[in-house]
mmCIF file of the protein (N, C-alpha, C, O) and its ligand, coordinates in Angstrom:
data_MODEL
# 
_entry.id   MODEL 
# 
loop_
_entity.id 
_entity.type 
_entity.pdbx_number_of_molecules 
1 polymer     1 
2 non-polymer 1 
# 
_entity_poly.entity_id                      1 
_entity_poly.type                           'polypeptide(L)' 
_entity_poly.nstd_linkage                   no 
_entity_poly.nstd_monomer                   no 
_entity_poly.pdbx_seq_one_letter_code       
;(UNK)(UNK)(UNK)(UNK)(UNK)(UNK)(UNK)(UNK)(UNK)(UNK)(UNK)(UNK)(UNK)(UNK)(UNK)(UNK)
(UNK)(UNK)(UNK)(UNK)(UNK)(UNK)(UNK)(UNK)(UNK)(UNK)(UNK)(UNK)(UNK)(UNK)(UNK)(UNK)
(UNK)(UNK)(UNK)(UNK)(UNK)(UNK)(UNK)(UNK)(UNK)(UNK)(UNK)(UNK)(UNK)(UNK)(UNK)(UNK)
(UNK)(UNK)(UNK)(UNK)
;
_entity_poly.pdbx_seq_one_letter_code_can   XXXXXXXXXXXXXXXXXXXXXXXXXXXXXXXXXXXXXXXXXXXXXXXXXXXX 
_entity_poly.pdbx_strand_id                 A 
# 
loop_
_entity_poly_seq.entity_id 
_entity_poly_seq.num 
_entity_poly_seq.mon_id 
_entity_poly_seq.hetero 
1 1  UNK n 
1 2  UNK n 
1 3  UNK n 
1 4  UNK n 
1 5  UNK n 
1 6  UNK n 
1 7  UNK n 
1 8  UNK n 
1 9  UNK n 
1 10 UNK n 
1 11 UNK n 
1 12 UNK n 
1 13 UNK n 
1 14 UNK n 
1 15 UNK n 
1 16 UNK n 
1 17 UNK n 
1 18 UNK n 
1 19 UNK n 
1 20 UNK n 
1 21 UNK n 
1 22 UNK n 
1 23 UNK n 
1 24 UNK n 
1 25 UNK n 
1 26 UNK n 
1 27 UNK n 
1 28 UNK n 
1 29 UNK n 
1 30 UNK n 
1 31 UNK n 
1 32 UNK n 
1 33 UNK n 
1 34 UNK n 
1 35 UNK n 
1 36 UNK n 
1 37 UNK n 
1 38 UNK n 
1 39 UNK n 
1 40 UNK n 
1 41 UNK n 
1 42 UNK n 
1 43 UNK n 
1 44 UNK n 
1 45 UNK n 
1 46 UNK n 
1 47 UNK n 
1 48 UNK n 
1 49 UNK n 
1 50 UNK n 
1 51 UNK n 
1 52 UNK n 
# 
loop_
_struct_asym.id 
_struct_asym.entity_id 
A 1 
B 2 
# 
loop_
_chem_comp.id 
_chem_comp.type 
_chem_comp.mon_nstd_flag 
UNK 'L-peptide linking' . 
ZN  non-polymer         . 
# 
_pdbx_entity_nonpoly.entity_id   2 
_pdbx_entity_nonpoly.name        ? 
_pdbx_entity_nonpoly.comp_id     ZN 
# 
_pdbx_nonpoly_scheme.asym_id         B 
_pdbx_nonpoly_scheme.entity_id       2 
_pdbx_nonpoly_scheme.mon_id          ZN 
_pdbx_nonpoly_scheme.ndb_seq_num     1 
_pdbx_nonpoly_scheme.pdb_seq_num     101 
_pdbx_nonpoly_scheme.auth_seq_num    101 
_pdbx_nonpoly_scheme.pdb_mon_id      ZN 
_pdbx_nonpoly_scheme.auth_mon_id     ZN 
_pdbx_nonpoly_scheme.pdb_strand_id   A 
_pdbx_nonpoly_scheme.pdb_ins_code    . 
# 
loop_
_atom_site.group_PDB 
_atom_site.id 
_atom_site.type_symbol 
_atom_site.label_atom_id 
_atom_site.label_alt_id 
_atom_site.label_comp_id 
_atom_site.label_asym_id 
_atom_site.label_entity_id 
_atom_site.label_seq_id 
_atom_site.pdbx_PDB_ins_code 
_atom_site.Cartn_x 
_atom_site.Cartn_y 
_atom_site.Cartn_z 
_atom_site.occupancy 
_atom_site.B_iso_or_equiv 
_atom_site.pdbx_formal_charge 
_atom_site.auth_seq_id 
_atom_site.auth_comp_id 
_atom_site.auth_asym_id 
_atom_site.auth_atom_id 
_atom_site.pdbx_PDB_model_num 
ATOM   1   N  N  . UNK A 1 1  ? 4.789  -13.248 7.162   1.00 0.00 ? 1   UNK A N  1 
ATOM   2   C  CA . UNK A 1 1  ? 5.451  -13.482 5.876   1.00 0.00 ? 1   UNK A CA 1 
ATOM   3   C  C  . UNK A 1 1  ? 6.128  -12.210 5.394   1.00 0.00 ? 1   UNK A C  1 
ATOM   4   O  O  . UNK A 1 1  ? 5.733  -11.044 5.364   1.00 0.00 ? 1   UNK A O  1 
ATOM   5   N  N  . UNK A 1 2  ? 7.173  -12.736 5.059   1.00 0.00 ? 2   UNK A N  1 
ATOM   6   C  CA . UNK A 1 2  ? 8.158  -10.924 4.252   1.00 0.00 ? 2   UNK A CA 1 
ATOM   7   C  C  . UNK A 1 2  ? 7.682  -10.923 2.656   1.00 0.00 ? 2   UNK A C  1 
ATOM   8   O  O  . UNK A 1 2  ? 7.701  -11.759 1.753   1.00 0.00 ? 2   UNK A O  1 
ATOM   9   N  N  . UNK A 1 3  ? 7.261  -9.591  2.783   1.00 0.00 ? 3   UNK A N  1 
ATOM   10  C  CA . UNK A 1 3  ? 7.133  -9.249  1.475   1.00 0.00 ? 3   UNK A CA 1 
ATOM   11  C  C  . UNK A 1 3  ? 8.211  -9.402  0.467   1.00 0.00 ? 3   UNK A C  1 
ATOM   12  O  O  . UNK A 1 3  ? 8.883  -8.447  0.856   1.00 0.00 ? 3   UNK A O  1 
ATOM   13  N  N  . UNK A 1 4  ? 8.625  -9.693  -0.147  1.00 0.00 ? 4   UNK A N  1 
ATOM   14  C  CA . UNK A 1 4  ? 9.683  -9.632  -1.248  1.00 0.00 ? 4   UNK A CA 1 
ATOM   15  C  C  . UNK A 1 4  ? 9.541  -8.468  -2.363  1.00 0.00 ? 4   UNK A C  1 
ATOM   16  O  O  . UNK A 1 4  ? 8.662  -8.484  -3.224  1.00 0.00 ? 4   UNK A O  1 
ATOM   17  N  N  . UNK A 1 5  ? 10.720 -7.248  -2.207  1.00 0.00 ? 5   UNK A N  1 
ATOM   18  C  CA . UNK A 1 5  ? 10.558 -6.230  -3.343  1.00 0.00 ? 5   UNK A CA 1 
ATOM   19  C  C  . UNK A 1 5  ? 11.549 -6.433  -3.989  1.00 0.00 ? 5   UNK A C  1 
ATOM   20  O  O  . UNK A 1 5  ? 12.539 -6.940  -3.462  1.00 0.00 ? 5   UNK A O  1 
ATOM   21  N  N  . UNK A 1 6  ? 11.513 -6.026  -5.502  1.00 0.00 ? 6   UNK A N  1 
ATOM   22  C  CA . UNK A 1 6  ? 12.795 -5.917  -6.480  1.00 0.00 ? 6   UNK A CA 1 
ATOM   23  C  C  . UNK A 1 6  ? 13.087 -4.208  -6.922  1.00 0.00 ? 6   UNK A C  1 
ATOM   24  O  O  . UNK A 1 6  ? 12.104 -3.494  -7.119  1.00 0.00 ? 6   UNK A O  1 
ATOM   25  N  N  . UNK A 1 7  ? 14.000 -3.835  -7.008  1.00 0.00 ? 7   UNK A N  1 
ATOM   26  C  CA . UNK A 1 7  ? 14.155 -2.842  -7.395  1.00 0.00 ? 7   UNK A CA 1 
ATOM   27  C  C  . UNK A 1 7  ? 13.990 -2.494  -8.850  1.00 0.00 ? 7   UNK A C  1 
ATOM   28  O  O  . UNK A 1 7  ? 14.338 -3.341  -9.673  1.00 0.00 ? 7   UNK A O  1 
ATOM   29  N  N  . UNK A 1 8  ? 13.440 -1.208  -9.311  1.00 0.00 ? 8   UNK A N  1 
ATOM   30  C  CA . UNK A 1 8  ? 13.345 -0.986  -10.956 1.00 0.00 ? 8   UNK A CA 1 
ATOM   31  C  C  . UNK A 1 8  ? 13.898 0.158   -11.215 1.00 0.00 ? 8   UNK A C  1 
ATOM   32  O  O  . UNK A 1 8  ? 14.342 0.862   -10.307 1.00 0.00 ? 8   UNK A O  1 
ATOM   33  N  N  . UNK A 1 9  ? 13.946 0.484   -12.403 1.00 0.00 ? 9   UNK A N  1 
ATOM   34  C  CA . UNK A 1 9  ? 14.373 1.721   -12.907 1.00 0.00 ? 9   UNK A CA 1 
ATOM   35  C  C  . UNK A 1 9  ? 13.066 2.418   -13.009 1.00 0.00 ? 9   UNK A C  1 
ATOM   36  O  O  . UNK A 1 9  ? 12.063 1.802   -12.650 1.00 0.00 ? 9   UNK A O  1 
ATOM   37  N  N  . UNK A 1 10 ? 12.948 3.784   -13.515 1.00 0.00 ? 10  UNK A N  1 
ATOM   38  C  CA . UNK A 1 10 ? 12.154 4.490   -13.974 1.00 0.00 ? 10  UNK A CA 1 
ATOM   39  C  C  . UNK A 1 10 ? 12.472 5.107   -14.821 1.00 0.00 ? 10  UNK A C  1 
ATOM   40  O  O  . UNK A 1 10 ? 12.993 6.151   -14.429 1.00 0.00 ? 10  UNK A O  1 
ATOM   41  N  N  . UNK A 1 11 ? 12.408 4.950   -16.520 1.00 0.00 ? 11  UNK A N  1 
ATOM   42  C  CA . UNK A 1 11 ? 13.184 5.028   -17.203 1.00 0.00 ? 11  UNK A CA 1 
ATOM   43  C  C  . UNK A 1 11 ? 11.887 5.997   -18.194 1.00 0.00 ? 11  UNK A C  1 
ATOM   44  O  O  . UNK A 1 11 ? 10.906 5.531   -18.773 1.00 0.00 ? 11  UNK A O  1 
ATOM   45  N  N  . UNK A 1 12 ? 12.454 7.837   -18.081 1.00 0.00 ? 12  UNK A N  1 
ATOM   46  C  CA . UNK A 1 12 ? 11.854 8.470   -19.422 1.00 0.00 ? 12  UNK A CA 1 
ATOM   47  C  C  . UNK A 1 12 ? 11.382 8.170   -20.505 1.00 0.00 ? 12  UNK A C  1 
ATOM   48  O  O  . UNK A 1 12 ? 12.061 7.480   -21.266 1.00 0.00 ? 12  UNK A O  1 
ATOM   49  N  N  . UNK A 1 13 ? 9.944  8.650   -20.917 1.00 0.00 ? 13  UNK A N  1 
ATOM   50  C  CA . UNK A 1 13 ? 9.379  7.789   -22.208 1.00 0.00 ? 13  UNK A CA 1 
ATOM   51  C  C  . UNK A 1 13 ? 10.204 8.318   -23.219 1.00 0.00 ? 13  UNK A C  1 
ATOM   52  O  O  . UNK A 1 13 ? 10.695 7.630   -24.114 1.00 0.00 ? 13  UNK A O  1 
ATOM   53  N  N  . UNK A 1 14 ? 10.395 9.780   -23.061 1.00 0.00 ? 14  UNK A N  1 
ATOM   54  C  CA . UNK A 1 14 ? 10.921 10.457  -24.253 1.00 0.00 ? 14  UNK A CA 1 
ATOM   55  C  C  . UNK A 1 14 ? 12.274 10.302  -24.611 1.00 0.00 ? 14  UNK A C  1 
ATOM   56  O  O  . UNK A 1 14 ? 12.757 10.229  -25.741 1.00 0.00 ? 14  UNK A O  1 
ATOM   57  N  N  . UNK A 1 15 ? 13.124 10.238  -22.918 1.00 0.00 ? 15  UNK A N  1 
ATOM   58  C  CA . UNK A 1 15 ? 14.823 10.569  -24.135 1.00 0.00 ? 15  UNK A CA 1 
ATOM   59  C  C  . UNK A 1 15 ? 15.173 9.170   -23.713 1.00 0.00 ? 15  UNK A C  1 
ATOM   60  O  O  . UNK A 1 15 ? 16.120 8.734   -24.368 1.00 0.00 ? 15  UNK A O  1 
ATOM   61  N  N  . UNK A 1 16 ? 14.712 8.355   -22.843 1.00 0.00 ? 16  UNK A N  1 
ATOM   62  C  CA . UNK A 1 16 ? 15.035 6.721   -22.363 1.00 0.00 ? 16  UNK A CA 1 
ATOM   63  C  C  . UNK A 1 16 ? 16.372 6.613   -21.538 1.00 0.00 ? 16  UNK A C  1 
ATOM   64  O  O  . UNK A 1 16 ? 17.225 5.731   -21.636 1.00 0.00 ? 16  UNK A O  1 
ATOM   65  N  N  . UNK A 1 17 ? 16.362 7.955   -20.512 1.00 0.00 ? 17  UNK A N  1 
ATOM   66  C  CA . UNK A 1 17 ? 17.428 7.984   -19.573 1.00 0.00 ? 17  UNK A CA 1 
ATOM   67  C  C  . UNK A 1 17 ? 16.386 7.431   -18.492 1.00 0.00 ? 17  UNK A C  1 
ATOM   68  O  O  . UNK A 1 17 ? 15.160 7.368   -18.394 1.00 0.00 ? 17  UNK A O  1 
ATOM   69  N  N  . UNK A 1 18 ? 17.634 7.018   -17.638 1.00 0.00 ? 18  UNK A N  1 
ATOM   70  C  CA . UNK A 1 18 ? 16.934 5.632   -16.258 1.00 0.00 ? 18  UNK A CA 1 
ATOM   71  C  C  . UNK A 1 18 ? 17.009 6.804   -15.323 1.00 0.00 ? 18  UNK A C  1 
ATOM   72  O  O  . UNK A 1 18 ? 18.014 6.739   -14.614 1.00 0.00 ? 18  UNK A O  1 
ATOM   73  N  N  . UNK A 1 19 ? 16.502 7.511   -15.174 1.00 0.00 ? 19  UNK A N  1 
ATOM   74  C  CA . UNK A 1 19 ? 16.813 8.816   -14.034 1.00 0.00 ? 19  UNK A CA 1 
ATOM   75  C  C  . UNK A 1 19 ? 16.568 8.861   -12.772 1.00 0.00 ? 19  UNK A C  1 
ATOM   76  O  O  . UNK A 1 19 ? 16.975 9.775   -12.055 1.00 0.00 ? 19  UNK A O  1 
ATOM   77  N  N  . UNK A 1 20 ? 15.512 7.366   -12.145 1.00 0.00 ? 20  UNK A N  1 
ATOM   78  C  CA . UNK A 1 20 ? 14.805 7.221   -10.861 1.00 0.00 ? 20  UNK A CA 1 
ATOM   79  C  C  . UNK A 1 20 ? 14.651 5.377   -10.574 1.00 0.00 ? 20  UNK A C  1 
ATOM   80  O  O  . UNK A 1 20 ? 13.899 4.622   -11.190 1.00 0.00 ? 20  UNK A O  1 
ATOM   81  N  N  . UNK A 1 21 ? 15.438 5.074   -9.662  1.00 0.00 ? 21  UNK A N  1 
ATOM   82  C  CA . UNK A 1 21 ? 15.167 3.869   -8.756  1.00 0.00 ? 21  UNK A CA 1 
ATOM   83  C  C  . UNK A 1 21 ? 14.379 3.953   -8.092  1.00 0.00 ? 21  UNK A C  1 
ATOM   84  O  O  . UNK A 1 21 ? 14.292 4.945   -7.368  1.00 0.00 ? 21  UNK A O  1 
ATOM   85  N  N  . UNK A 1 22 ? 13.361 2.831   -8.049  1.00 0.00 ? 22  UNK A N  1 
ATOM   86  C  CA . UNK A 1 22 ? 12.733 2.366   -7.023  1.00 0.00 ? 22  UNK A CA 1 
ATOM   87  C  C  . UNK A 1 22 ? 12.140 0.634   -6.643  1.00 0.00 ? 22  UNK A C  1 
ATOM   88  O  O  . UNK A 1 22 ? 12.287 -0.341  -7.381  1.00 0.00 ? 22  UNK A O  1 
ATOM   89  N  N  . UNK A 1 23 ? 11.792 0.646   -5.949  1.00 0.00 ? 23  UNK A N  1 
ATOM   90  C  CA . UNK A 1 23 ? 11.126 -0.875  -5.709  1.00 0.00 ? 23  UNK A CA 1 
ATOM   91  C  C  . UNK A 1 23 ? 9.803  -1.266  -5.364  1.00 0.00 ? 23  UNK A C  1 
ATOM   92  O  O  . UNK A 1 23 ? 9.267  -0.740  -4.388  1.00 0.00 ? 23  UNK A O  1 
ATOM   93  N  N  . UNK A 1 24 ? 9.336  -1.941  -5.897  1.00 0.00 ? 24  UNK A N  1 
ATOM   94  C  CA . UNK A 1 24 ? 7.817  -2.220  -5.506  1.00 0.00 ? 24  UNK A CA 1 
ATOM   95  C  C  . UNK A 1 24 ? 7.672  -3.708  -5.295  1.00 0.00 ? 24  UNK A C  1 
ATOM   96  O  O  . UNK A 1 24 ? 8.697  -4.371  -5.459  1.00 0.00 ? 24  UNK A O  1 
ATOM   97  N  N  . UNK A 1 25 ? 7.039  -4.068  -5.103  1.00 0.00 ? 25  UNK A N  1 
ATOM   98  C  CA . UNK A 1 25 ? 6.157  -5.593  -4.760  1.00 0.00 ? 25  UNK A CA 1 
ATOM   99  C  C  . UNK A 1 25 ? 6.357  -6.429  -5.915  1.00 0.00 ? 25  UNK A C  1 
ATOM   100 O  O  . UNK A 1 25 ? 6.191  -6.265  -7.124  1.00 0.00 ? 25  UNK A O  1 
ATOM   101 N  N  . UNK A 1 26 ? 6.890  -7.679  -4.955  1.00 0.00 ? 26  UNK A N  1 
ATOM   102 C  CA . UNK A 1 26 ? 7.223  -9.010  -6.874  1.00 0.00 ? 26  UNK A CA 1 
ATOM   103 C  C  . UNK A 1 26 ? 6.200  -9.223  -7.284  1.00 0.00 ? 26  UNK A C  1 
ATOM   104 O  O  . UNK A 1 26 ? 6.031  -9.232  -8.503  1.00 0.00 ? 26  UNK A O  1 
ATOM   105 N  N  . UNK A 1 27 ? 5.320  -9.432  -6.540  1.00 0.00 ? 27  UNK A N  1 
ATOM   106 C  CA . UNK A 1 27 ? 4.039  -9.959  -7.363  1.00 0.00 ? 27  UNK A CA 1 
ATOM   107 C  C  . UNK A 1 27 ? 3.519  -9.120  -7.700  1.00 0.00 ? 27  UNK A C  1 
ATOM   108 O  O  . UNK A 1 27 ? 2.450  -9.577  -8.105  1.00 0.00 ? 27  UNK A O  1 
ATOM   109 N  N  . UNK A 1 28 ? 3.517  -7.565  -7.906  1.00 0.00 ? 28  UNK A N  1 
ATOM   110 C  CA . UNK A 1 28 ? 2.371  -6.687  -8.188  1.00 0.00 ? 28  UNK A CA 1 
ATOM   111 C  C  . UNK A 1 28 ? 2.014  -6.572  -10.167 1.00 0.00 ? 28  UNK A C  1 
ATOM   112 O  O  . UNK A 1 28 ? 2.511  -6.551  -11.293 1.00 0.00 ? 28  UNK A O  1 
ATOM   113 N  N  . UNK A 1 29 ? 1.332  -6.549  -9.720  1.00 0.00 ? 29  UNK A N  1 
ATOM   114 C  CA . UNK A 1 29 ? 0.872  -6.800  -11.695 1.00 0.00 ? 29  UNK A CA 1 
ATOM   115 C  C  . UNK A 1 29 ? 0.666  -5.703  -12.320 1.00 0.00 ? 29  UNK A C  1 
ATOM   116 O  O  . UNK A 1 29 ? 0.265  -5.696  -13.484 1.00 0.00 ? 29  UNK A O  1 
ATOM   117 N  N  . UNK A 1 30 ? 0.855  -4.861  -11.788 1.00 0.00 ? 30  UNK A N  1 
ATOM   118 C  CA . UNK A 1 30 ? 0.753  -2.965  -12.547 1.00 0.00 ? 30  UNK A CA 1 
ATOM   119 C  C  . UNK A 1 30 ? 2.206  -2.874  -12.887 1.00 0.00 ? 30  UNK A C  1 
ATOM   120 O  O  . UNK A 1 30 ? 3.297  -3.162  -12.397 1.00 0.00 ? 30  UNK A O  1 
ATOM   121 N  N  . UNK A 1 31 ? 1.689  -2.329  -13.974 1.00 0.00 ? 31  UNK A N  1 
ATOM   122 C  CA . UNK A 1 31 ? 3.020  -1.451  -14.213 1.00 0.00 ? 31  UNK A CA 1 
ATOM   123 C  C  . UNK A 1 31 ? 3.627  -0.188  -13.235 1.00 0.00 ? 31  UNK A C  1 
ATOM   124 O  O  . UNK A 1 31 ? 3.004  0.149   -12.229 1.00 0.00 ? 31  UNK A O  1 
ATOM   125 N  N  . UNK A 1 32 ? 4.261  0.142   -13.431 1.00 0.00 ? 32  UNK A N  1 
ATOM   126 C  CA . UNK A 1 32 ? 4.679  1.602   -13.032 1.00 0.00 ? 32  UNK A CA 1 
ATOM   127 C  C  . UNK A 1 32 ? 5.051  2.668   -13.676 1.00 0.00 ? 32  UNK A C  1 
ATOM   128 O  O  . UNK A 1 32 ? 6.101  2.910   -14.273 1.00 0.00 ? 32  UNK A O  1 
ATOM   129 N  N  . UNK A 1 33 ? 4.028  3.343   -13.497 1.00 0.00 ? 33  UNK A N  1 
ATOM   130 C  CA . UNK A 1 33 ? 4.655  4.867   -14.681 1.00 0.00 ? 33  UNK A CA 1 
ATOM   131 C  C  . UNK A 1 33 ? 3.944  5.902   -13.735 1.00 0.00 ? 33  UNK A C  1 
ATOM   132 O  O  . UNK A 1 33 ? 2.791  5.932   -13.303 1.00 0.00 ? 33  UNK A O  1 
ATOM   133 N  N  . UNK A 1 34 ? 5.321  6.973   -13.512 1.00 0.00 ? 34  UNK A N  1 
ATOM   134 C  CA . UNK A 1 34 ? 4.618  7.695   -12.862 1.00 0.00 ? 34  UNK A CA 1 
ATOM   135 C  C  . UNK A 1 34 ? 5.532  8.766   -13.885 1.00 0.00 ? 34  UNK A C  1 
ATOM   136 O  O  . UNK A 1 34 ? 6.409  8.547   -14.721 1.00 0.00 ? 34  UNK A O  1 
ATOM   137 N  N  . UNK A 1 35 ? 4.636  10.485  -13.208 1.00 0.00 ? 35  UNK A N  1 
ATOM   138 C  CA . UNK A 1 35 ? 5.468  11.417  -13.735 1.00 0.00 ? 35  UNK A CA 1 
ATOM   139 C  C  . UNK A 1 35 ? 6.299  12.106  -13.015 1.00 0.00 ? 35  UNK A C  1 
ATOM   140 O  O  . UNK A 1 35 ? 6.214  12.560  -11.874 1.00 0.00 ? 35  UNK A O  1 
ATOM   141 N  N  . UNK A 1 36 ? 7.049  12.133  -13.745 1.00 0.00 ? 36  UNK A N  1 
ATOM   142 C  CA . UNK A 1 36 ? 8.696  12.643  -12.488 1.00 0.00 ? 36  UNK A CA 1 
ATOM   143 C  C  . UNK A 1 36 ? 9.042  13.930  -13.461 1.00 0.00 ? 36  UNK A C  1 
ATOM   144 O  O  . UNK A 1 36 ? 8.383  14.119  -14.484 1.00 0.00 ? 36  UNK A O  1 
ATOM   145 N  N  . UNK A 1 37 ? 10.004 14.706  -13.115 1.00 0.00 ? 37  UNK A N  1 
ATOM   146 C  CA . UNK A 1 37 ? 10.915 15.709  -13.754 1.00 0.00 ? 37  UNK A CA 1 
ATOM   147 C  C  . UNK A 1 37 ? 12.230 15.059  -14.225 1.00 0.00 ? 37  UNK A C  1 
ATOM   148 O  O  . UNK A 1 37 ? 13.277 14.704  -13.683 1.00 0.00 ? 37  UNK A O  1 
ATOM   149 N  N  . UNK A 1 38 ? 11.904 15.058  -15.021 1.00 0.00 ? 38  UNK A N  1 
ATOM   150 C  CA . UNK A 1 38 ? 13.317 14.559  -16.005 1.00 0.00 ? 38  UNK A CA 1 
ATOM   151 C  C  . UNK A 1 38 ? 14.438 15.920  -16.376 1.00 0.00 ? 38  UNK A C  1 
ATOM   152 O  O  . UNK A 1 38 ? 14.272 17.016  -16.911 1.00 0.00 ? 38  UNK A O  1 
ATOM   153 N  N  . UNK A 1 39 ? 15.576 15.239  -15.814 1.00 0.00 ? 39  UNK A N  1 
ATOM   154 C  CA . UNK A 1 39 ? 16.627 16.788  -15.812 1.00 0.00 ? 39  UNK A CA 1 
ATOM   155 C  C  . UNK A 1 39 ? 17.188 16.683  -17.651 1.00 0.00 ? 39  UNK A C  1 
ATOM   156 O  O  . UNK A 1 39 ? 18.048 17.464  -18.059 1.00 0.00 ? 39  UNK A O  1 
ATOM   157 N  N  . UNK A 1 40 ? 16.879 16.169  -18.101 1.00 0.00 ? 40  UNK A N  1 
ATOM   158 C  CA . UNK A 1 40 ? 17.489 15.678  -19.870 1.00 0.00 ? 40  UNK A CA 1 
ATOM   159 C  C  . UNK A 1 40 ? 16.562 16.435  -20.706 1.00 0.00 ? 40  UNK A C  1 
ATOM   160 O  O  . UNK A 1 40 ? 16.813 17.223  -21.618 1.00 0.00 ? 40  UNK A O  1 
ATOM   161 N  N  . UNK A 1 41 ? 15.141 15.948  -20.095 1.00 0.00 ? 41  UNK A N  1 
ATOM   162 C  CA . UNK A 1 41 ? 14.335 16.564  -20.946 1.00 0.00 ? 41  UNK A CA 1 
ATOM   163 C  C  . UNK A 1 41 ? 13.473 18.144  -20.828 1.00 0.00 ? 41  UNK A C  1 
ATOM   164 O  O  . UNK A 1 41 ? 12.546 18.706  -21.412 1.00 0.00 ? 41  UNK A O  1 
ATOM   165 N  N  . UNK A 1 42 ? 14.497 18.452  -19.605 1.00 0.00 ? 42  UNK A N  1 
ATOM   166 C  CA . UNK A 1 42 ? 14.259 19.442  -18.534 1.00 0.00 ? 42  UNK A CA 1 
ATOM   167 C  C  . UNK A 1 42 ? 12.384 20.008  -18.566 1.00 0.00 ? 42  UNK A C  1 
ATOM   168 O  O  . UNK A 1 42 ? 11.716 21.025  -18.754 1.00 0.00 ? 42  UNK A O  1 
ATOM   169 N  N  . UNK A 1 43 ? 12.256 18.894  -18.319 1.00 0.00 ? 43  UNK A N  1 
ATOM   170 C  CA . UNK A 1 43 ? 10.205 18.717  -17.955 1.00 0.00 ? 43  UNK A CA 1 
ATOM   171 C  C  . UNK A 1 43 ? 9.857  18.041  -17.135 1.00 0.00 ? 43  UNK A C  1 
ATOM   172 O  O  . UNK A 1 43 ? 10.649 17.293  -16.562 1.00 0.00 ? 43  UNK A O  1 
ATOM   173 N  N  . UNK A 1 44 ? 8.479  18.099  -16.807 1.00 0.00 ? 44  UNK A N  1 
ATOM   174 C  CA . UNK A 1 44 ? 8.279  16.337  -16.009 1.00 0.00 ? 44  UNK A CA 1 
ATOM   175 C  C  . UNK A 1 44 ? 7.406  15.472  -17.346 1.00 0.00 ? 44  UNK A C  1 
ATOM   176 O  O  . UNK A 1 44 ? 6.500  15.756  -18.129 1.00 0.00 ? 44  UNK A O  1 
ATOM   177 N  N  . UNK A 1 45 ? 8.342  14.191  -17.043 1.00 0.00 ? 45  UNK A N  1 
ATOM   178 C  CA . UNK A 1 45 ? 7.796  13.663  -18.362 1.00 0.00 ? 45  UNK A CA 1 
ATOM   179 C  C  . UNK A 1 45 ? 7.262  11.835  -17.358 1.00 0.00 ? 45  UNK A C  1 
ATOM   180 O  O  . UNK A 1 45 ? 7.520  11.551  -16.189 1.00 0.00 ? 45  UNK A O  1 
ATOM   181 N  N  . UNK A 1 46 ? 6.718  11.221  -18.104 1.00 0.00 ? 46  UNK A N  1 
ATOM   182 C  CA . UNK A 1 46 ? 6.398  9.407   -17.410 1.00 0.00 ? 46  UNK A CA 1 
ATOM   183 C  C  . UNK A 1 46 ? 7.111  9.147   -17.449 1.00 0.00 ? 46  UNK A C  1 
ATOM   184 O  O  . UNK A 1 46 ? 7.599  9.261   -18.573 1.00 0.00 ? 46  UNK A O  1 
ATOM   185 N  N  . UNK A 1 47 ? 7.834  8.648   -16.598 1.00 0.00 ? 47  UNK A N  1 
ATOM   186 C  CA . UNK A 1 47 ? 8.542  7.406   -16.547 1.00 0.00 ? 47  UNK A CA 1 
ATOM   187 C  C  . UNK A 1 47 ? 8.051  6.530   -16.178 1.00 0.00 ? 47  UNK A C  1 
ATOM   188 O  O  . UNK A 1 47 ? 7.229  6.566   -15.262 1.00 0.00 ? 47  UNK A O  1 
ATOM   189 N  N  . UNK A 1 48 ? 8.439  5.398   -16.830 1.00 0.00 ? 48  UNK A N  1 
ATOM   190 C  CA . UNK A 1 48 ? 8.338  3.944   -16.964 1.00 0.00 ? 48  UNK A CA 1 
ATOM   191 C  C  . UNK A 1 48 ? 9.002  2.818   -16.489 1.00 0.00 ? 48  UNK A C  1 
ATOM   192 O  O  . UNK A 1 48 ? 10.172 2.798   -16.870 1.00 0.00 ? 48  UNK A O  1 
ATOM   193 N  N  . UNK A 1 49 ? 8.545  1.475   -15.502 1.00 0.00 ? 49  UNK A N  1 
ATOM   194 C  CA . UNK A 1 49 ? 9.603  0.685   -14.525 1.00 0.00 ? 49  UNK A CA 1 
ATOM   195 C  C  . UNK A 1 49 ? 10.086 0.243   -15.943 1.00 0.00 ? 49  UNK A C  1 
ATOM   196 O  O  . UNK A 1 49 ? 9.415  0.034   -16.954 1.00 0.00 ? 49  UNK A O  1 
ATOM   197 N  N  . UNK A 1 50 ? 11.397 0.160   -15.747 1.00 0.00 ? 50  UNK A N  1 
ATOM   198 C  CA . UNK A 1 50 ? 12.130 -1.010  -16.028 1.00 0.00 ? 50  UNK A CA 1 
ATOM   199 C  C  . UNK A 1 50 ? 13.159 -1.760  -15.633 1.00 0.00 ? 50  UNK A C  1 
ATOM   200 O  O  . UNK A 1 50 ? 14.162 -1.244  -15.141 1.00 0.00 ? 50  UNK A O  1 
ATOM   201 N  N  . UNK A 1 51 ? 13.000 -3.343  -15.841 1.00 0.00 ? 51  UNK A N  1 
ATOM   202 C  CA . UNK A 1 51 ? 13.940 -3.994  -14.797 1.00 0.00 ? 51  UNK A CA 1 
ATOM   203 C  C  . UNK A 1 51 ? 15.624 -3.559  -14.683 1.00 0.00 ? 51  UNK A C  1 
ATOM   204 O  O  . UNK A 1 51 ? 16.323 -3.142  -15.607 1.00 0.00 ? 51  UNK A O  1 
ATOM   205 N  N  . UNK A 1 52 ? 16.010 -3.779  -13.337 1.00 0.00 ? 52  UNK A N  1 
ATOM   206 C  CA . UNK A 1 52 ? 17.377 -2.960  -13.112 1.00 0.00 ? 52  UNK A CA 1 
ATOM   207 C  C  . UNK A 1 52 ? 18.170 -4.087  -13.697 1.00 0.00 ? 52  UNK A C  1 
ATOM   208 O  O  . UNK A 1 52 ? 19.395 -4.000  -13.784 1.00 0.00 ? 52  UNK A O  1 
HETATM 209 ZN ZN . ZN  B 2 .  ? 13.822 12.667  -20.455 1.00 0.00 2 101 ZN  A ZN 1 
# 
């Protein structure tokens, strides 16, 4: 069986720039927040999936 992925954004908590694509699993029921370096907020700050 093929997995089916969708692609998301990863979108800064703080300034709400989409700064990182990625894709994970349709059915997965977690969110996604990871911490990345945000060049806006020139830190690493969470980002957060959101749909593309
Ligand atoms: Zn930012």
């Amino acid at each position: 069986m093929k997995v089916k992925e969708r692609y998301v954004f990863l979108e800064c908590t703080k300034c709400r720039n989409r700064n990182y694509t990625t894709h994970k699993r349709l059915k997965a029921a977690y969110k996604l927040e990871k911490k990345k370096y945000c060049r806006f907020c020139r830190e690493h700050v969470s980002h957060r999936e959101k749909k593309l």
